[in-house]
C-alpha positions as CSV (number, residue, x, y, z in Angstrom):
1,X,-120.7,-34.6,-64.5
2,X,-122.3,-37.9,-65.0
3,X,-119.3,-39.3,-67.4
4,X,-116.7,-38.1,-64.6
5,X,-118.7,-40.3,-62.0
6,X,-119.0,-42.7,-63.9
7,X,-115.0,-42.9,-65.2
8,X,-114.2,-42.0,-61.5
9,X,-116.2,-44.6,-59.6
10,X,-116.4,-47.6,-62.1
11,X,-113.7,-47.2,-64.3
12,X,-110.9,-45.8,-62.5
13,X,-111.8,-47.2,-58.8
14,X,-112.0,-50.8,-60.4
15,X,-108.8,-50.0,-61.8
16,X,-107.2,-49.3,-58.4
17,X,-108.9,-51.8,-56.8
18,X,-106.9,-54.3,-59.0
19,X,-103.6,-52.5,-59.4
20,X,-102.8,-51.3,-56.4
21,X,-102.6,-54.1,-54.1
22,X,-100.8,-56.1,-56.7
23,X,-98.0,-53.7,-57.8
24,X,-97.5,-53.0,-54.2
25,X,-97.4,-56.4,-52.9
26,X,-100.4,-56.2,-50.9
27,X,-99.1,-52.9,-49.1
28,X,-101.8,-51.0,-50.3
29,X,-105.4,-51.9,-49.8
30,X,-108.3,-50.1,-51.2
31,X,-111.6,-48.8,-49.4
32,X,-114.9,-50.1,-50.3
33,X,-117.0,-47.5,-52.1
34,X,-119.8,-47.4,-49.4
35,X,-117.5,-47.0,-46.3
36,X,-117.5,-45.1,-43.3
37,X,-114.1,-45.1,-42.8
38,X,-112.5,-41.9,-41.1
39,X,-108.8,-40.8,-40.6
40,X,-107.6,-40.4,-44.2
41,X,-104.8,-38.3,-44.7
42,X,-104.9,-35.1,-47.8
43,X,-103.4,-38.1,-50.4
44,X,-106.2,-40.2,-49.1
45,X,-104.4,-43.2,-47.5
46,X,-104.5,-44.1,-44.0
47,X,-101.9,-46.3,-41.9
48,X,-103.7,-49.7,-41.0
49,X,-102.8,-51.8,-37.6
50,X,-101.1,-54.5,-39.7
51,X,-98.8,-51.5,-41.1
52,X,-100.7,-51.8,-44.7
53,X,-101.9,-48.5,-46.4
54,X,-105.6,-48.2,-47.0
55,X,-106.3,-45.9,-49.6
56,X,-109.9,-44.1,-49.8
57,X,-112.4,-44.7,-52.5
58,X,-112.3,-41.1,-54.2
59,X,-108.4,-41.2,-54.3
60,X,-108.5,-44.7,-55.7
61,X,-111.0,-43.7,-58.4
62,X,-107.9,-40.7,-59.1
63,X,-105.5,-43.0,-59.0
64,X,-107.3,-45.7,-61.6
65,X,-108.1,-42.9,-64.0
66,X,-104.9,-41.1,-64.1
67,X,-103.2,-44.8,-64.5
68,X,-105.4,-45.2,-68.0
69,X,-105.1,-41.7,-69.3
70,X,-100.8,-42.7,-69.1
71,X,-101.8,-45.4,-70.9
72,X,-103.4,-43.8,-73.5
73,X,-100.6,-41.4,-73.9
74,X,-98.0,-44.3,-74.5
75,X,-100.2,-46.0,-77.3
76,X,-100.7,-42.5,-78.9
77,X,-96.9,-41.6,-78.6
78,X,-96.6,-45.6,-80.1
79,X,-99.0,-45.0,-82.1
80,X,-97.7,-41.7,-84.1
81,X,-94.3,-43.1,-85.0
């Protein structure tokens, strides 16, 4: 369980931290690993007062991982031909 906390929180939340608000033009924010924050919808984002999305850190860390494993399954599929 130590490697998926460790792909989770460092890998794939630093991931999301970076993608997220610049593919989405600043229209999705992510939450600090260490917040309090409460109110999170079951996807794990949560309406702000400017009208910006704040997605939490556990969904972020999802979101970063799942974006390198599609990675890794376009340079494999590049890869084999």
């Amino acid at each position: 369980m130590i490697f998926l906390d460790f792909i989770l929180d460092v890998v794939g939340y630093t991931t999301a931290r970076l993608l997220l608000p610049t593919l989405t033009f600043q229209k999705v924010k992510v939450d600090v690993l260490s917040s309090d924050e409460v109110g999170f919808n079951w996807l794990g984002f949560k309406r702000l007062p400017n009208g910006a999305l704040l997605c939490d850190a556990d969904s972020a860390g999802w979101i970063g991982a799942l974006s390198w494993l599609i990675v890794l399954a376009i340079a494999i599929t590049v890869a084999a031909r």
